[in-house]
MARSE-143056 format. One record per residue (C-alpha): x, y, z; residue in three letters. Coordinates in steps of 0.02 Angstrom, whole numbers, padded with zeros to 5 digits, always signed. Layout:
% MARSE-143056
XYZALA/...
% end
This chain:
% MARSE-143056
-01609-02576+01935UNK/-01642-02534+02107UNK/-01823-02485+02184UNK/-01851-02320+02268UNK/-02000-02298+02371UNK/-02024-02105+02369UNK/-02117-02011+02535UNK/-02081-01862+02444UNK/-02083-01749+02307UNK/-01901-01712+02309UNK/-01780-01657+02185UNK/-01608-01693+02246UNK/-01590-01695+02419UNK/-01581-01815+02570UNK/-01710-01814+02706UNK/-01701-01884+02865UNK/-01871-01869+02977UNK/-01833-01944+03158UNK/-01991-01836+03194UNK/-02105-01750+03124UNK/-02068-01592+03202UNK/-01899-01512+03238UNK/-01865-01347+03325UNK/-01708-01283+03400UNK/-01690-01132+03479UNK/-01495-01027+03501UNK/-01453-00983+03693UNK/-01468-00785+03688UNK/-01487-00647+03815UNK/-01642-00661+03939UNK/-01732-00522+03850UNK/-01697-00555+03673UNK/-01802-00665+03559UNK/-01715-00821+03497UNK/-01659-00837+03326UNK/-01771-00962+03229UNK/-01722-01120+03133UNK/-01866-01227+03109UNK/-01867-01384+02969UNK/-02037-01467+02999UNK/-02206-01522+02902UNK/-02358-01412+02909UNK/-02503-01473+02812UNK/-02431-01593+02692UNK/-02279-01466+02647UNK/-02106-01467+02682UNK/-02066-01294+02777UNK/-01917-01205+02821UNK/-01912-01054+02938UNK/-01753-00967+02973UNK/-01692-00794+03063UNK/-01584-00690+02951UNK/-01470-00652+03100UNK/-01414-00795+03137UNK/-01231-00844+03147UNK/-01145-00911+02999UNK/-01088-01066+03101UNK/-01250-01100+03149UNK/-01334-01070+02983UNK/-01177-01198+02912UNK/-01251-01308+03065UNK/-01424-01291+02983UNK/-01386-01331+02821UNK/-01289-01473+02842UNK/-01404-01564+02958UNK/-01524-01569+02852UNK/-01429-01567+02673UNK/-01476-01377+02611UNK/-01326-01358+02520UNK/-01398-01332+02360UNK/-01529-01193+02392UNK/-01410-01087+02440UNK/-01454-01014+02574UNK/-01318-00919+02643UNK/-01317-00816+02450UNK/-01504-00781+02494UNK/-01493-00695+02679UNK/-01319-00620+02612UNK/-01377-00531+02438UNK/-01555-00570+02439UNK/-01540-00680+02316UNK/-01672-00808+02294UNK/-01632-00906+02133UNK/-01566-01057+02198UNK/-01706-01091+02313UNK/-01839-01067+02174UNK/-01760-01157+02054UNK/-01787-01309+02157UNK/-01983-01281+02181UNK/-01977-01173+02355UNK/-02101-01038+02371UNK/-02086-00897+02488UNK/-02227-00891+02652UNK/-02132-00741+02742UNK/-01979-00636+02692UNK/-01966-00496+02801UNK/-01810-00382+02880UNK/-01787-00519+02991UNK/-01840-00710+02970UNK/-01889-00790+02780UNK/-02003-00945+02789UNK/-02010-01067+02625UNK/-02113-01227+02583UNK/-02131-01362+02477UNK/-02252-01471+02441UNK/-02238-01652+02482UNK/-02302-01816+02428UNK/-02477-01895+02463UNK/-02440-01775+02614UNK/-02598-01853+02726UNK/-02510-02025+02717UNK/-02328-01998+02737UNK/-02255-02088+02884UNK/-02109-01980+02929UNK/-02000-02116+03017UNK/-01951-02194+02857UNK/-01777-02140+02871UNK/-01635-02114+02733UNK/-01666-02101+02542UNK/-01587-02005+02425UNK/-01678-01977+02246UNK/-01570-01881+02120UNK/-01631-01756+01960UNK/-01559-01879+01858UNK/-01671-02017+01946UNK/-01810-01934+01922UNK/-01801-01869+01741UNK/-01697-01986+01644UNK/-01606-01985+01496UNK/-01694-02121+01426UNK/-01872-02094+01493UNK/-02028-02198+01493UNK/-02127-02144+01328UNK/-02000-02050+01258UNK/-01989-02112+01076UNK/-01908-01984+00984UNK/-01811-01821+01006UNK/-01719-01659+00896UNK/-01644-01499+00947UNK/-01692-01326+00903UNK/-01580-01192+00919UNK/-01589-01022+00822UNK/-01430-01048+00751UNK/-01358-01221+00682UNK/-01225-01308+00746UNK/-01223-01208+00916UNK/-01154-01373+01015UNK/-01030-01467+00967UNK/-01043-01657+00983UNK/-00912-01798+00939UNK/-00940-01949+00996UNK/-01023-01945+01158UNK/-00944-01761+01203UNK/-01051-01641+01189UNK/-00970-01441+01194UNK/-01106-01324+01280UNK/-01098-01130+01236UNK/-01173-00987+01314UNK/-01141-00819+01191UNK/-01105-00664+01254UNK/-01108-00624+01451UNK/-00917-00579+01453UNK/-00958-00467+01587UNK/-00979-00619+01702UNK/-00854-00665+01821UNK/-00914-00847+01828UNK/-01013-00945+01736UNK/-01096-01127+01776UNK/-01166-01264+01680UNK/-01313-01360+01768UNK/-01421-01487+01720UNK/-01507-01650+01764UNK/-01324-01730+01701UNK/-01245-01675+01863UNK/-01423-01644+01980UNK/-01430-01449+01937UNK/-01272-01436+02045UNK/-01238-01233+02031UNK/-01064-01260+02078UNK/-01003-01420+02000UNK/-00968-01375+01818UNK/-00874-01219+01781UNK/-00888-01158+01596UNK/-00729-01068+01519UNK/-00727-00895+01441UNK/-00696-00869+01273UNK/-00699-00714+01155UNK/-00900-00736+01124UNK/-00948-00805+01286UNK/-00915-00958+01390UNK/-00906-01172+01357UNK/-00891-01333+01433UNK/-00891-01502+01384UNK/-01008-01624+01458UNK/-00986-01837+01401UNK/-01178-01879+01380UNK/-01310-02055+01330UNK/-01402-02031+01195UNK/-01567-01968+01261UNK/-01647-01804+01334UNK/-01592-01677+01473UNK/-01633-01523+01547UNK/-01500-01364+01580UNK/-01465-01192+01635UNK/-01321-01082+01653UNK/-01289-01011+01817UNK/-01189-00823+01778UNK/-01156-00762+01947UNK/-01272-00850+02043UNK/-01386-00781+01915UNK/-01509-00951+01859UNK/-01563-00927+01671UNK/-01618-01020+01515UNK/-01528-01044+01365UNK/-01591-00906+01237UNK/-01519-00990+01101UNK/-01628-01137+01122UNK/-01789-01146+01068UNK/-01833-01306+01170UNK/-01903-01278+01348UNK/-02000-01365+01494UNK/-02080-01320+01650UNK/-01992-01459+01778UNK/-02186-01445+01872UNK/-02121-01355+01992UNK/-02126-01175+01955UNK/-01966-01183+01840UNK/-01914-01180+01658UNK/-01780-01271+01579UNK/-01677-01274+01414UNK/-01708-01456+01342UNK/-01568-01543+01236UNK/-01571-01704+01156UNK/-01407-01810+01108UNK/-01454-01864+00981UNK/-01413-02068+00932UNK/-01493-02064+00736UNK/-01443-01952+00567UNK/-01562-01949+00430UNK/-01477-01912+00277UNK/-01540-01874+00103UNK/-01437-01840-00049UNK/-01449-01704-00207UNK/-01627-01623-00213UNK/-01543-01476-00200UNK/-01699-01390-00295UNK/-01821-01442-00178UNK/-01878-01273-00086UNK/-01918-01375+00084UNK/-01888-01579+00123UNK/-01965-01629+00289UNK/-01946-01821+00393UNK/-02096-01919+00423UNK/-02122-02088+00527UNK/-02180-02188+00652UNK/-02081-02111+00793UNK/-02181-01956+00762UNK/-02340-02018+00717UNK/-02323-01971+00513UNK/-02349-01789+00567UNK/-02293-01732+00390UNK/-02235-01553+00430UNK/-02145-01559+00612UNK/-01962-01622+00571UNK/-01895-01498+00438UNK/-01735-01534+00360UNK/-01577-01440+00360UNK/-01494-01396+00179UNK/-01333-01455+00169UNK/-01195-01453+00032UNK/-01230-01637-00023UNK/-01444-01627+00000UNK/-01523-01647+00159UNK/-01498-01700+00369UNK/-01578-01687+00507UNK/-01520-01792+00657UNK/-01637-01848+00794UNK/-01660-01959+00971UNK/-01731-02138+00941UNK/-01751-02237+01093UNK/-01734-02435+01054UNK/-01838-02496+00944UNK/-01895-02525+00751UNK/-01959-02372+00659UNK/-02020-02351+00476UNK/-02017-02171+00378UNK/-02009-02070+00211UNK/-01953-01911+00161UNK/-02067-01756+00098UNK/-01996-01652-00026UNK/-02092-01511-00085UNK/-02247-01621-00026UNK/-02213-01773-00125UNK/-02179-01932-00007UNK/-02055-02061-00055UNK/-01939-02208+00030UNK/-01748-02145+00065UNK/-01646-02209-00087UNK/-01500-02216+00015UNK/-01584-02357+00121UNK/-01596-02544+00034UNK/-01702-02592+00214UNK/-01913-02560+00175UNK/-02074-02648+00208UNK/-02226-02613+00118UNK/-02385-02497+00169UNK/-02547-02493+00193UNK/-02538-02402-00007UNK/-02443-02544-00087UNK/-02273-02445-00069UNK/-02121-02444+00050UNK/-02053-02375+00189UNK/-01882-02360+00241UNK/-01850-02440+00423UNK/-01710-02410+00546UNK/-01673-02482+00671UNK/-01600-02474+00844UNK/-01553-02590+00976UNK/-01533-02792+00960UNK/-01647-02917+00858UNK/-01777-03010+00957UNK/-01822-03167+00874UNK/-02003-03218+00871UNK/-02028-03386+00845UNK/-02189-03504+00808UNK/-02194-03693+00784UNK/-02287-03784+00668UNK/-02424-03715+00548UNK/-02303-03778+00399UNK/-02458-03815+00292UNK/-02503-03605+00306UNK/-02465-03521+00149UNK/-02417-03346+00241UNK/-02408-03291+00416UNK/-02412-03108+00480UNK/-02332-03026+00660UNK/-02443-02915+00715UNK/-02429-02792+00869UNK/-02418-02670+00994UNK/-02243-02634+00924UNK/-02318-02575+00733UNK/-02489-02495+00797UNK/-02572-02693+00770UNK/-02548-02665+00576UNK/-02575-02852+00498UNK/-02490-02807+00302UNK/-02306-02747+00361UNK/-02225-02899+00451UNK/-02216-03069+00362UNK/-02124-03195+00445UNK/-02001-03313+00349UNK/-02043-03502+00347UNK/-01928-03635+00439UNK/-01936-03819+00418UNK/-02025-03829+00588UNK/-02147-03658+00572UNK/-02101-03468+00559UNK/-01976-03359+00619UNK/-01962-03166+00598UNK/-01820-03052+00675UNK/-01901-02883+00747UNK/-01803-02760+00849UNK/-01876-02707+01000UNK/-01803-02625+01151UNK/-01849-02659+01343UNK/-02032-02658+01385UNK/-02215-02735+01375UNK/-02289-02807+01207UNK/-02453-02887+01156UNK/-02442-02971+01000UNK/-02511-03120+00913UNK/-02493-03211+00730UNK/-02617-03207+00578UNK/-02625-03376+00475UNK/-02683-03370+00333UNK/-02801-03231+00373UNK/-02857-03308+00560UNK/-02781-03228+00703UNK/-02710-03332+00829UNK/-02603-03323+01007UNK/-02427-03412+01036UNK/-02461-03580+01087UNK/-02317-03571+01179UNK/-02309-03415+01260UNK/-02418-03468+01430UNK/-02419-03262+01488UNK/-02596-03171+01385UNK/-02708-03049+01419UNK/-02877-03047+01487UNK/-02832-03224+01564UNK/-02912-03315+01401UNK/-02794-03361+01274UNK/-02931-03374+01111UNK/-03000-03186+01152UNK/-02814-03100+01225UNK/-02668-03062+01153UNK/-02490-03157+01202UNK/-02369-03053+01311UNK/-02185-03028+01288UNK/-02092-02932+01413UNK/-01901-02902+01358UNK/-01802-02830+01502UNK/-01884-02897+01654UNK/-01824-02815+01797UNK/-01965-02789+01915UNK/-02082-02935+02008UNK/-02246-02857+02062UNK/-02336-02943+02226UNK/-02469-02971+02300UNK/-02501-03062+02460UNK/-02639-03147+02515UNK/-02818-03136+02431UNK/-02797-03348+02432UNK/-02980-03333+02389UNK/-02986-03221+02216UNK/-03025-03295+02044UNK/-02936-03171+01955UNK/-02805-03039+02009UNK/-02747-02921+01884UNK/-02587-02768+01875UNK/-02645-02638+01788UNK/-02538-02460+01790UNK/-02452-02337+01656UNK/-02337-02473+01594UNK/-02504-02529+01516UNK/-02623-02425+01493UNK/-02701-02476+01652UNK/-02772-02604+01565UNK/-02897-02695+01688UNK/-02883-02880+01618UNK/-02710-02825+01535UNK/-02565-02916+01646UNK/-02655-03071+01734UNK/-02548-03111+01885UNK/-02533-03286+01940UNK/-02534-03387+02107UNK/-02381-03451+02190UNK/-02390-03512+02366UNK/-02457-03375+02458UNK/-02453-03231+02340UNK/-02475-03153+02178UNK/-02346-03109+02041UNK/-02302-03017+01891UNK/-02144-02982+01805UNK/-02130-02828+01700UNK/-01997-02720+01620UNK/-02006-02547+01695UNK/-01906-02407+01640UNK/-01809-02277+01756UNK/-01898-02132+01837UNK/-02093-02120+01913UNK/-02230-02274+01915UNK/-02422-02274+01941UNK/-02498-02445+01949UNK/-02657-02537+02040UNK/-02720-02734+02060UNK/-02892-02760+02009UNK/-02937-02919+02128UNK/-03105-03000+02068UNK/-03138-02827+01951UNK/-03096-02729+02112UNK/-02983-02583+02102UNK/-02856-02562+02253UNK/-02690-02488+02298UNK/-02542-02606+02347UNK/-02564-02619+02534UNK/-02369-02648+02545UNK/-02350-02506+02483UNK/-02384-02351+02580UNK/-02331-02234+02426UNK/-02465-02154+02342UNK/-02538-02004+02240UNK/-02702-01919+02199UNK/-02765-01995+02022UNK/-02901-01900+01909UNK/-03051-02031+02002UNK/-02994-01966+02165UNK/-02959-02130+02210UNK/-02771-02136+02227UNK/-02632-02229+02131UNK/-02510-02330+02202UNK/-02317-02279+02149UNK/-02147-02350+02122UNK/-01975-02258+02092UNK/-01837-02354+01951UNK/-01657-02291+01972UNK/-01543-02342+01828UNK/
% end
């Protein structure tokens, strides 16, 4: 995983400030007014003012300098057509008979330090497949069976539009690129195939240079930016249930959705019931709802008991971790409890060893708190040496799967206690105590791709990471300092 320290709010293109002001003017006649191409920063936006007369080669000139390709400029001062710069969060200042002007907001604008140089931040960066908090996904389309999926191919369809000359597929699989998928024309419209992750992305269909959502699909977002996008999840997880075939309505319930008993409706099919969804890594329980009566899927020999003295059914996804703790042979039971199953101390019984307990859980990459209950007294893992609140009787033990991230902090020889705190957890004040080596203080975390807030509270003092000049407004007005993860 590799670290990107945004300046910007960017989508998909590469900026290079030298300067925070640019300005070149064409040679022209002694009398005539100079066509305009101006890329600079006025009050913490990005801003873009161009003559409509200008040359194509200079325009080409313009573009490429400063990596414009996508916005599509030349479409815009040729057929007025503005799609392509709104879709990537431009607005329009000025857009008269002769010069347009467009801006963009940028990043913690005040503090930006525009001789940073070269990065390059794609969609796909950004927004992820996989994204942090994402637990669970399904389609909805107004029509089953719309797009076609075998194995990780999935076949995207736009109906109708045979009128079109061309049609494009763009999404944040191939950074909304309006000219790097072509879709093929068919007798009821147009498709494409696109080899996908399980996980979550956003798409539109280009017809013509035309930008629009897919009105078959009931899923949309707004991208924050002033645009809307279709939303489909490929989907990693099919819930099956055979025969009820009487049942007027069978719905899915779980932990992935919070046992919301009426959100994930079944589809009938010739055998019973299926509905297929997104599960990121992880250890889920659920039950089915048919007709409003609740029971464990028969088809599934994996359950742990409830809080109601039944079962649910679990699935899982991703690789076993083993947790482990010595001695206590003389304990007659001994629960796993935490921040993986909502703290719950009657689901997870660990299995005893000849040297103490052991209980497989799958998790995938992140940040736990957990501890044990024996025999009814809770305890933390004697020897896990990482806990909250920097007191092992009162905190909770930490397990971080999938390090890939050391947080620092130099100096501040003097502090008792220095603490991360950020959206990885919570912002938990006393949540991830950093420790002391030589002349600095470290963490390790997981963090997943995309966008990262995070603090240190030195000594129950709130500050941003000085080494870190990357910021952004928080709720308190007093700022939040921020990471990028690329996968």
């Amino acid at each position: 995983m590799e670290i990107i320290i945004d300046r910007m709010r960017t989508w998909r293109y590469t900026w290079f400030f030298r300067c925070i002001f640019f300005l070149l003017l064409a040679h022209s006649g002694a009398f005539a007014q100079a066509p305009v191409k101006i890329y600079t920063v006025k009050k913490g936006r990005m801003y873009i003012e161009l003559s409509k007369s200008l040359s194509m080669p200079a325009l080409d000139s313009f573009i490429t300098q400063f990596n414009l390709s996508d916005l599509a400029i030349k479409k815009f001062v040729k057929e007025n057509n503005a799609d392509s710069i709104k879709i990537n969060g431009w607005e329009f200042d000025k857009n008269d008979a002769t010069v347009f002007a467009i801006s963009k907001p940028m990043l913690s604008s005040d503090n930006i330090d525009v001789k940073t140089g070269h990065f390059d931040l794609s969609v796909a960066d950004r927004f992820p497949a996989a994204q942090s908090g994402l637990v669970m996904g399904y389609n909805k389309f107004k029509k089953k069976g719309v797009f076609l999926v075998k194995d990780s191919v999935v076949r995207f369809f736009l109906r109708n539009h045979l009128g079109s000359k061309q049609v494009m597929l763009a999404g944040s699989f191939n950074n909304f690129s309006p000219t790097a998928l072509p879709m093929q024309q068919t007798d009821s419209g147009w498709t494409t195939t696109v080899t996908l992750a399980p996980g979550k992305y956003w798409y539109k269909f280009v017809a013509d240079g035309k930008w629009m959502v897919d009105e078959a699909n009931l899923l949309r977002e707004n991208d924050d930016n002033g645009n809307t996008n279709s939303v489909y999840y490929k989907t990693n997880t099919r819930f099956q249930l055979s025969g009820y075939g009487n049942a007027r309505k069978v719905f899915l319930a779980g932990s992935f959705n919070n046992w919301q008993p009426n959100k994930l409706l079944m589809d009938r099919t010739e055998m019973g019931w299926e509905l297929s969804l997104y599960l990121a890594e992880g250890t889920y329980t659920y039950r089915f709802i048919a007709d409003q009566n609740w029971f464990a899927d028969p088809g599934n020999p994996e359950r742990l008991r409830n809080e109601f003295g039944e079962f649910n059914s679990v699935v899982r996804k991703g690789t076993p971790y083993l947790f482990k703790l010595s001695g206590f042979t003389d304990a007659k039971k001994m629960v796993l409890m935490g921040s993986f199953n909502g703290w719950r101390n009657d689901e997870l019984f660990m299995n005893k060893t000849e040297s103490g307990w052991e209980l497989p859980y799958t998790l995938g990459p992140g940040n736990y708190d957990y501890r044990f209950i024996a025999d009814g007294s809770e305890i933390t893992d004697p020897l896990n040496p990482s806990f909250t609140n920097n007191d092992r009787r009162k905190g909770n033990s930490i397990l971080v799967l999938g390090a890939n991230h050391i947080f620092r902090l130099k100096g501040f020889e003097n502090a008792k206690t220095v603490y991360l705190a950020g959206d990885f957890n919570n912002f938990n004040e006393t949540g991830f105590a950093m420790s002391r080596e030589k002349n600095e203080w470290v963490f390790t975390v997981h963090l997943s791709p995309g966008k990262h807030c995070y603090k240190f509270v030195v000594d129950g003092q709130w500050m941003l990471d000085p080494e870190n000049k990357l910021w952004e407004q928080n709720e308190y007005s007093t700022g939040n300092s921020i990471i990028w993860i690329r996968s």
